[in-house]
TIMI-823536 format. One line per field, with one value per residue (C-alpha): residue number from 1; chain; x, y, z. Coordinates in Angstrom, 2 decimals, always signed. Layout:
// TIMI-823536
setor: NUM|...
domi: A|...
c1: X|...
c2: Y|...
c3: Z|...
***
This chain:
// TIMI-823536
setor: 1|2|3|4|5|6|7|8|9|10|11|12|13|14|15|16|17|18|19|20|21|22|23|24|25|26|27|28|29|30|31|32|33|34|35|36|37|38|39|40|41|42|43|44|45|46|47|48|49|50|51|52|53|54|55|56|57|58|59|60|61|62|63|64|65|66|67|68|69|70|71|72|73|74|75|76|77|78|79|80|81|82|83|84|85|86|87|88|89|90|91|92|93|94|95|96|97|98|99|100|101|102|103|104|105|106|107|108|109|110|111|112|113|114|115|116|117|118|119|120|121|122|123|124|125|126|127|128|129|130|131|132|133|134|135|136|137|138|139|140|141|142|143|144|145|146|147|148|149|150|151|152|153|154|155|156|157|158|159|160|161|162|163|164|165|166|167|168|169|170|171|172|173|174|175|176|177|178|179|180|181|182|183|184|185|186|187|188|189|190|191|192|193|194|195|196|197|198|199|200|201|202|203|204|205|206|207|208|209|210|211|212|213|214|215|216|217|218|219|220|221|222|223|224|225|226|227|228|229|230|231|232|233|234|235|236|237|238|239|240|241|242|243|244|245|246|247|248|249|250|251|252|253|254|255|256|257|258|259|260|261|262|263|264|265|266|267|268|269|270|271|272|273|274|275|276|277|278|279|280|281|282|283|284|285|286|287|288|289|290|291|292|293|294|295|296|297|298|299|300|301|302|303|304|305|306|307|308|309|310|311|312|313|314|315|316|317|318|319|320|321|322|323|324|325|326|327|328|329|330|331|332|333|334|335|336|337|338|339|340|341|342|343|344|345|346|347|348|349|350|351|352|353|354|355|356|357|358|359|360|361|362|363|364|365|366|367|368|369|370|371|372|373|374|375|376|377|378|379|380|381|382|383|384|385|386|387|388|389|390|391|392|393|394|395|396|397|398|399|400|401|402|403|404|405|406|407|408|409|410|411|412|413|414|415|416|417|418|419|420
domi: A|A|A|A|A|A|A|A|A|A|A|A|A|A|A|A|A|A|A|A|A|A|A|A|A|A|A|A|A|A|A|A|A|A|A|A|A|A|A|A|A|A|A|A|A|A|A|A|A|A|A|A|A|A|A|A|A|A|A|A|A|A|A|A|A|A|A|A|A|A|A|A|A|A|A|A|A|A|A|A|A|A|A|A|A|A|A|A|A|A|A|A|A|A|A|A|A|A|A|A|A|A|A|A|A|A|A|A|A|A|A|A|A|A|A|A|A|A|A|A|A|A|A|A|A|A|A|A|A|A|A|A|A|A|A|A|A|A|A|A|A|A|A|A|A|A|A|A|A|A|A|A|A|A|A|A|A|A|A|A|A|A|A|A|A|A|A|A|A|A|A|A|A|A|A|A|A|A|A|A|A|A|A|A|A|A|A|A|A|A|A|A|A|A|A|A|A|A|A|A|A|A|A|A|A|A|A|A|A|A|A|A|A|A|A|A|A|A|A|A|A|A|A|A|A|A|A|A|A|A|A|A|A|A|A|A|A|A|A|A|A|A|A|A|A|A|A|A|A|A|A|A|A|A|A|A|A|A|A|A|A|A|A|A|A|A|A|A|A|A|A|A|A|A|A|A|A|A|A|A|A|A|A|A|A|A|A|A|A|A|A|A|A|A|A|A|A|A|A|A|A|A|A|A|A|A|A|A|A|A|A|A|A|A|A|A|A|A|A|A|A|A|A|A|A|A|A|A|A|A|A|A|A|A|A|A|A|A|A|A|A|A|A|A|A|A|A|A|A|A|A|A|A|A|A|A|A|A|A|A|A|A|A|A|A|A|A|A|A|A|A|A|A|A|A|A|A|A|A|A|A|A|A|A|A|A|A|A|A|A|A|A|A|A|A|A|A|A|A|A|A|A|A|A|A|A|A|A|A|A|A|A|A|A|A|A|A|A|A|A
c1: +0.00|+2.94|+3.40|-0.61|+0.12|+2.76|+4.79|+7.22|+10.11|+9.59|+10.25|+14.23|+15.97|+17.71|+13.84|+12.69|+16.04|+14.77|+11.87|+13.00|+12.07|+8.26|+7.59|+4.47|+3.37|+0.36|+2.32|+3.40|+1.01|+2.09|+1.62|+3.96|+5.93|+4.86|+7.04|+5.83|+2.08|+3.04|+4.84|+2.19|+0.10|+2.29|+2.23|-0.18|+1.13|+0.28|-1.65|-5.20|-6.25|-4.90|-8.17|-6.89|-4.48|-5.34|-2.71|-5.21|-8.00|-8.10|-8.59|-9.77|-13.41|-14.25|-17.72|-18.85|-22.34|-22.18|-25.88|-26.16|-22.24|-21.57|-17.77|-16.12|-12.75|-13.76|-12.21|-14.13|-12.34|-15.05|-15.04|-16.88|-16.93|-18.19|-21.41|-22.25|-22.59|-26.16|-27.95|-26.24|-27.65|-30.93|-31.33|-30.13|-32.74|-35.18|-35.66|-36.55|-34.79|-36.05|-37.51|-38.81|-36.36|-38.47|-39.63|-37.02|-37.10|-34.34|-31.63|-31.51|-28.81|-26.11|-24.88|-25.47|-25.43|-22.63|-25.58|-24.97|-21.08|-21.97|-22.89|-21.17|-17.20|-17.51|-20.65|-20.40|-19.18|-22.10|-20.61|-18.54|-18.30|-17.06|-15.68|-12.90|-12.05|-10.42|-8.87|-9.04|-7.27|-9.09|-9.90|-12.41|-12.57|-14.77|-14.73|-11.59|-9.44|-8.57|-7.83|-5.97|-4.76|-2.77|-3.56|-2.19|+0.54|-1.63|+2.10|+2.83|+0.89|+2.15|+3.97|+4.43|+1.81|-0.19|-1.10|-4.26|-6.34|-6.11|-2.02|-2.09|-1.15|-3.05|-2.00|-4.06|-4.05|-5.31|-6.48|-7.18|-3.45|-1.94|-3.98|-1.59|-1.52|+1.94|+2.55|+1.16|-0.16|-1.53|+0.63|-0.34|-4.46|-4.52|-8.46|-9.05|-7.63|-9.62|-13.09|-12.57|-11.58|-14.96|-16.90|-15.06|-16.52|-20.56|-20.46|-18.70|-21.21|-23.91|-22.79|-22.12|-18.61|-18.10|-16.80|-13.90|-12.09|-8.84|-9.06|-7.58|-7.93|-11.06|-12.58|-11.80|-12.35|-16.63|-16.10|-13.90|-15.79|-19.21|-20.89|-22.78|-21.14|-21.84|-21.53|-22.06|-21.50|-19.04|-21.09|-22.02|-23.70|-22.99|-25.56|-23.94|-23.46|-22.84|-20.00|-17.86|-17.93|-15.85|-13.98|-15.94|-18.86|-17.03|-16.46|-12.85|-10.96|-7.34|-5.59|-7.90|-9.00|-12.11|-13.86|-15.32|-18.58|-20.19|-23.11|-22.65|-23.91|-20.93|-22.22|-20.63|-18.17|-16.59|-16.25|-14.00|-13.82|-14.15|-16.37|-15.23|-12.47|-11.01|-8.64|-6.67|-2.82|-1.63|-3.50|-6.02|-7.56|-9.81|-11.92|-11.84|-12.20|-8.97|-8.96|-11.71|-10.52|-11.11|-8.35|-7.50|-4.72|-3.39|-1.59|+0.53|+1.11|+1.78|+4.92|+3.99|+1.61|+0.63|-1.71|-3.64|-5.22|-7.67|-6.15|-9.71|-12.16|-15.47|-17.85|-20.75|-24.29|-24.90|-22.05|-20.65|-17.43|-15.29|-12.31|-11.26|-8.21|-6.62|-4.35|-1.39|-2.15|+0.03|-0.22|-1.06|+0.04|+0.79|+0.24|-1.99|-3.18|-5.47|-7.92|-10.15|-13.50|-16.06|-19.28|-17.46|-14.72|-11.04|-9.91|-6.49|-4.34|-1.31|+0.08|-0.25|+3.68|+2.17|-0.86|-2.16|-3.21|-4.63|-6.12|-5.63|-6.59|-7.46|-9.68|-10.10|-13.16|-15.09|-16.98|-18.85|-18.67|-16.25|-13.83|-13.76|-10.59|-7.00|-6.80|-5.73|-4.06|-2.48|-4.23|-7.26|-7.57|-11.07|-12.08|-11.98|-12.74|-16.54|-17.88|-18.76|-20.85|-23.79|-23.43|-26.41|-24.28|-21.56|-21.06|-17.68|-17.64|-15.09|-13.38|-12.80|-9.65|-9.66|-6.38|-7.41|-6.28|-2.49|-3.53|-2.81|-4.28|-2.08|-1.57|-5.63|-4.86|-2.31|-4.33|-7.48|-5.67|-3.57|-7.52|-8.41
c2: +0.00|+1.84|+2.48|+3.10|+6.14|+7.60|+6.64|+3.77|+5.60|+4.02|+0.50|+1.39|-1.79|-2.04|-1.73|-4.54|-6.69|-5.98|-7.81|-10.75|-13.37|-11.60|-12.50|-14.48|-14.02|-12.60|-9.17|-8.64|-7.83|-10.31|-9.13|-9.89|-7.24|-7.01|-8.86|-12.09|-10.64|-10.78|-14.52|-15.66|-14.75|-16.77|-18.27|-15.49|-11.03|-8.98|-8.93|-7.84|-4.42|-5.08|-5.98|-6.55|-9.69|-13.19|-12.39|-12.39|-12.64|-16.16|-18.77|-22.38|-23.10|-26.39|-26.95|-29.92|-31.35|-35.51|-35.95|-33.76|-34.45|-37.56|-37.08|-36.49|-34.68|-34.03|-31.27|-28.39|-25.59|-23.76|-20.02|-19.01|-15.51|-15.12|-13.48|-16.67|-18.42|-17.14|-17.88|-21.25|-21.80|-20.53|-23.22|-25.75|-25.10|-24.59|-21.04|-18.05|-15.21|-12.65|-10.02|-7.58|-7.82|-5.70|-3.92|-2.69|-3.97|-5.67|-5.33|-8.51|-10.83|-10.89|-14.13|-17.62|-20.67|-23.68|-25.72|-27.65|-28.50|-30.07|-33.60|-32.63|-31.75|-31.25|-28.94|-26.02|-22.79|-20.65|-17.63|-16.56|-12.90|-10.84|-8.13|-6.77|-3.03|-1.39|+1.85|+1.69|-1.30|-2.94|-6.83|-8.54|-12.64|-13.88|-17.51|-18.37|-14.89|-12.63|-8.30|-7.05|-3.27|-2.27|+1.18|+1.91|-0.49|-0.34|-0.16|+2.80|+4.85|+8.74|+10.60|+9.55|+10.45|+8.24|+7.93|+9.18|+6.19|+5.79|+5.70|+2.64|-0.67|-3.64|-7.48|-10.37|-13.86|-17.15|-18.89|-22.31|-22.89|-20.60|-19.76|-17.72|-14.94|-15.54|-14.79|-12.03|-12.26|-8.71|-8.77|-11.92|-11.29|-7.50|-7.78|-9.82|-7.37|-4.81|-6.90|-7.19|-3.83|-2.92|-5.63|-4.11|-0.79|-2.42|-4.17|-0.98|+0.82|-1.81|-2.28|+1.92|+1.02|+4.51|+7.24|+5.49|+7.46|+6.35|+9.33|+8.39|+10.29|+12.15|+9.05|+7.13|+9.71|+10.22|+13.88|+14.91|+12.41|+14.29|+10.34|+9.87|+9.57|+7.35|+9.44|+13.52|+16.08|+16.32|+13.86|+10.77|+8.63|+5.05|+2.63|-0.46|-3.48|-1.82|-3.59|-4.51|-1.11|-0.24|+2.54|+4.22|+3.94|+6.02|+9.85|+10.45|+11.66|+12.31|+15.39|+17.46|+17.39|+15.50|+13.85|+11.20|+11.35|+7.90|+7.63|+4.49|+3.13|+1.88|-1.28|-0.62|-3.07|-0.32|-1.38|-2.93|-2.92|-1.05|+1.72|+2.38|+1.19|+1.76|-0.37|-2.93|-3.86|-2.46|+0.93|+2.99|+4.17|+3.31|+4.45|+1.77|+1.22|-0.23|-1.06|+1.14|+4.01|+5.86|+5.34|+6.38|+4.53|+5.83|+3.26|+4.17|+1.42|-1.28|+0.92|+3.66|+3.67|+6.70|+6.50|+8.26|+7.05|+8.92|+9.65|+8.33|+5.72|+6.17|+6.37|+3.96|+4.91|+7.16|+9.90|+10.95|+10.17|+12.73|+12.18|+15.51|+15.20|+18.49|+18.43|+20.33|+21.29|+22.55|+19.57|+16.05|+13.07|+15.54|+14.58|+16.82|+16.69|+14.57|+15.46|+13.18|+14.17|+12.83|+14.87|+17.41|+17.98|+16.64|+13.88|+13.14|+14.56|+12.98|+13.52|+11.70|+12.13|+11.33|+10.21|+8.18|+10.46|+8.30|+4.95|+2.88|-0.29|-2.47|-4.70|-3.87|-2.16|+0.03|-1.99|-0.08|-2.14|-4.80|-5.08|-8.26|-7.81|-7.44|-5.04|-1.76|-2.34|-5.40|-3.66|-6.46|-9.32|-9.79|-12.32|-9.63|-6.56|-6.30|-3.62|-4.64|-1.77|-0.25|+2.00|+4.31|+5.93|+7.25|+9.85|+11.25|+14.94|+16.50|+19.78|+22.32|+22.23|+19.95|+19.50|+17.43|+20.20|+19.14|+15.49|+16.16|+14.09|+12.01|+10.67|+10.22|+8.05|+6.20|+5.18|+4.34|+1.95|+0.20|-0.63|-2.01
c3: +0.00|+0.29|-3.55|-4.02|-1.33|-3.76|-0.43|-1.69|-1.00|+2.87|+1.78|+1.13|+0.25|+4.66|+5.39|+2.91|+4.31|+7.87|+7.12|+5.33|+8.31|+7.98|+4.39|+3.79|+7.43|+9.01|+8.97|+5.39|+2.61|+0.68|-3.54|-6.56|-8.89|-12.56|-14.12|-11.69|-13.13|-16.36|-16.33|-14.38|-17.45|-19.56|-22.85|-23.50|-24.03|-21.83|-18.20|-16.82|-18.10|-21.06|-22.61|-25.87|-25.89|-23.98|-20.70|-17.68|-19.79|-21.69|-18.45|-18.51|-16.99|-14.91|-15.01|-12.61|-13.20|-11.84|-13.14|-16.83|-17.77|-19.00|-20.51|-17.27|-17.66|-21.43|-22.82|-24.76|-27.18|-27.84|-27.35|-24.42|-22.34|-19.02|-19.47|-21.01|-17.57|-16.43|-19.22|-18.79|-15.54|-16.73|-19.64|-16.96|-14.86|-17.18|-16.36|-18.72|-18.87|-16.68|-18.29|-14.90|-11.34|-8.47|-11.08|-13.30|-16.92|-17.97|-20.68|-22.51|-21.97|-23.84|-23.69|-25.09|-22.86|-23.32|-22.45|-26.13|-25.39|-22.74|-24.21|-27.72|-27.78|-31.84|-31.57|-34.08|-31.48|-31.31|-29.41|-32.06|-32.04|-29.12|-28.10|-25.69|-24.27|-21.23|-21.12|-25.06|-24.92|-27.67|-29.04|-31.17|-31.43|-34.63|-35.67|-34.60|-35.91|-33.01|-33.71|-30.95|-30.33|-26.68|-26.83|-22.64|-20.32|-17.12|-14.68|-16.70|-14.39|-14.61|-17.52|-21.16|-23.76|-25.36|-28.88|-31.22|-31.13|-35.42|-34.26|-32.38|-33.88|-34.52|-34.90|-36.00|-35.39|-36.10|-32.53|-34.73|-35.16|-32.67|-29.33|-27.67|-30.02|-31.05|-34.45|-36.14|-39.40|-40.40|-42.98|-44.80|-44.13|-44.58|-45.79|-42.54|-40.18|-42.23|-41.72|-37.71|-37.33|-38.40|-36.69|-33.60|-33.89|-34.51|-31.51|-29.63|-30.79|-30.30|-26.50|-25.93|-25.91|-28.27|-27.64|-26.78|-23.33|-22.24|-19.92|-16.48|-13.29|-14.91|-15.81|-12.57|-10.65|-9.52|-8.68|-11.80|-14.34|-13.05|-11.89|-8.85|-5.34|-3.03|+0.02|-0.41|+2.35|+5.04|+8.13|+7.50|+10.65|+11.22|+13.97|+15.59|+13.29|+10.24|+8.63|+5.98|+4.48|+1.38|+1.26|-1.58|+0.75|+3.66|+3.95|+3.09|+5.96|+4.41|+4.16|+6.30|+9.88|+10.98|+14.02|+15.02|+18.10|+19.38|+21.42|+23.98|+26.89|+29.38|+32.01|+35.18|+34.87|+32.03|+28.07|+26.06|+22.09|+18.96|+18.36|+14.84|+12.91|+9.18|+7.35|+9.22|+9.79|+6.48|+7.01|+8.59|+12.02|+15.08|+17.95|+20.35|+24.58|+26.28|+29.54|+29.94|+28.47|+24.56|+22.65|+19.17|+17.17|+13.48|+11.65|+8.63|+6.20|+9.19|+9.37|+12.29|+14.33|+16.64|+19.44|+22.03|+25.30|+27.19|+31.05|+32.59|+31.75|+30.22|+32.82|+33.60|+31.60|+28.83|+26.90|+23.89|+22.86|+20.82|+18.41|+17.37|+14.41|+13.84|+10.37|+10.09|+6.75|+3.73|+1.71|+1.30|+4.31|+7.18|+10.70|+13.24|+16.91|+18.67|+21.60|+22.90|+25.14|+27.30|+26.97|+25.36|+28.19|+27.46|+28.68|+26.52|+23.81|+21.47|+18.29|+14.66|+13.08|+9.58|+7.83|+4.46|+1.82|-0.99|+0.60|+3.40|+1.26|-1.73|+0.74|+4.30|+4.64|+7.95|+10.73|+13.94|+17.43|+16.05|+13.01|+10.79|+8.55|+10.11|+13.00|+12.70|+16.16|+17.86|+20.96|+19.94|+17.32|+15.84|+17.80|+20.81|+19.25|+19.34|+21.59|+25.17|+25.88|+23.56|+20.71|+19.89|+16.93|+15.28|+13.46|+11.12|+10.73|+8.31|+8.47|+5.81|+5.39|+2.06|+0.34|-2.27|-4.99|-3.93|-5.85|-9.49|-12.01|-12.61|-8.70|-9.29|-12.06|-10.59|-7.52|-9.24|-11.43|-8.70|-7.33|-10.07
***
């Protein structure tokens, strides 16, 4: 998460050897570098994102049915895509396809079912046109032929230009003698090439594929690409077993101050637990009762963490419980002070050294009264972290100090695609 934070610079090469003996444990975030991605994808070019060429697209299916498959371990070559597996099931179980769900009318479905390979390995193919595009990476399979154009290399993430759309190349090949796109024969079937190229752009424009953007940050990006947000405003409320919340789905509380305010009830034997917590061991925050006591722990990429302990416990019975973040300001991944309150009077302060300003993760997600990922803190694992007390609510206020304009696009871009 380091790199997604534009922070890799804090995994030097003595920090990396420090933490040889913690490799594939519990406390390394255990990923691969691109050119492990891209072998991994081998014998076909290319990776995921790279919609045009078979690497991290083209995978083999097992489809397991004891009672309606008679050729156990048979093999079948013909083309199939994924959105071909519902209406699969459908003809399986002898269901139409649905034409109303609560209400809303329904696009038709644009696959075919592999229903008839099933008992037949030499059935004629019947999905024989599709296809491919991400980030105007661009592919079409018809009968066998495949036209392929890389038009963006996703790990390029920031500078370099890329070309006019009519500039970028295009191969061809011939997937019944040569399925992993290995010789290109554009220049032996010119009037081939030529007829896929335009059966690509009738089913882009058939499927609203067109215009094509290979925009980044602006397209990525809900606020600069003008889409819908999830969450609007600066104070969103949470109630107790909320969980598993993505990020998306949270107020964003980097690079500017914020606060957090619960509502509990304390038994008189005090509370333990988590009120709130965000990300997990790799990244992110939490509100949380130790020993009694409000606590607030910041964790920087599993690398720093910075807490702050409230000097008394909560008291028995009904209060409000008060984060208060203060950011330093003057760009993006700053520190700031913490105050903590009880019923709005302080009852402990500390100091965040640093913070995360793009994202705290690819998959832990926000939980109220317990957390169900990693911990943000070895203070609690998750099999002791839910709330002992009662939580009426919480709430996340933001400030106004928002430093988002110090992200330039390209940071944006670079981010969104690493969550891809």
């Amino acid at each position: 998460m380091a790199n997604f934070n534009g922070m890799a610079a804090l995994e030097t090469p003595e920090f990396l050897r420090s933490k040889l003996d913690e490799l594939g444990s519990p406390t390394s975030y255990n990923h691969y570098a691109v050119g492990w991605a891209w072998a991994m994808c081998a014998p076909f070019q290319w990776t995921k994102q790279v919609a045009s060429h078979w690497g991290g697209t083209r995978n083999g299916t097992i489809v397991h049915w004891p009672d309606g498959i008679a050729d156990g371990g048979g093999l079948r070559s013909q083309f199939t895509h994924v959105i071909d597996v519902a209406p699969t099931i459908l003809e399986v179980a002898g269901l139409p396809e649905p034409m109303m769900v609560n209400g809303v009318q329904q696009s038709p479905m644009e696959g075919r079912s592999m229903l008839y390979t099933f008992g037949d390995a030499a059935a004629p193919e019947r999905h024989d046109l599709q296809y491919f595009e991400m980030f105007a990476n661009r592919g079409i399979y018809h009968r066998g032929w495949s036209a392929v154009t890389k038009h963006r290399t996703p790990w390029v993430m920031t500078g370099g230009a890329l070309p006019a759309f009519d500039d970028d190349i295009w191969e061809l090949y011939d997937g019944s003698s040569d399925y992993s796109q290995a010789r290109n024969l554009v220049a032996d079937h010119p009037e081939m090439l030529a007829k896929l190229q335009r059966l690509w752009l009738i089913e882009a424009t058939k499927y609203n594929v067109l215009p094509l953007d290979d925009r980044g940050a602006e397209r990525l990006e809900p606020s600069l690409a003008g889409r819908p947000t999830l969450i609007r405003g600066k104070s969103q409320q949470f109630f107790p077993g909320m969980g598993r919340l993505s990020e998306n789905s949270v107020l964003s509380i980097k690079n500017k101050s914020f606060s957090v305010t619960a509502e509990v009830n304390i038994p008189d034997s005090g509370a333990e637990g988590v009120i709130i917590a965000q990300g997990g061991r790799f990244g992110g925050w939490a509100v949380y009762a130790k020993d009694g006591k409000a606590k607030f722990v910041y964790n920087v990429l599993g690398i720093q963490e910075f807490a702050t302990e409230a000097t008394t416990p909560i008291p028995e019975g009904k209060h409000q419980v008060r984060m208060e973040f203060a950011y330093d300001g003057g760009g993006l991944a700053k520190g700031g002070d913490v105050t903590l309150f009880y019923d709005g009077t302080a009852v402990g302060t500390g100091r965040v050294g640093a913070t995360e300003p793009m994202i705290f993760s690819a998959d832990e997600t926000t939980d109220i009264g317990y957390e169900s990922g990693t911990t943000v803190t070895p203070d609690y694992s998750a099999g002791t972290s839910r709330f002992s007390g009662k939580i009426n609510w919480v709430q996340i206020d933001l400030g106004d100090d928002d430093h988002d304009h110090f992200i330039d696009p390209e940071e944006r871009l670079r981010i969104a695609m690493a969550r891809q």
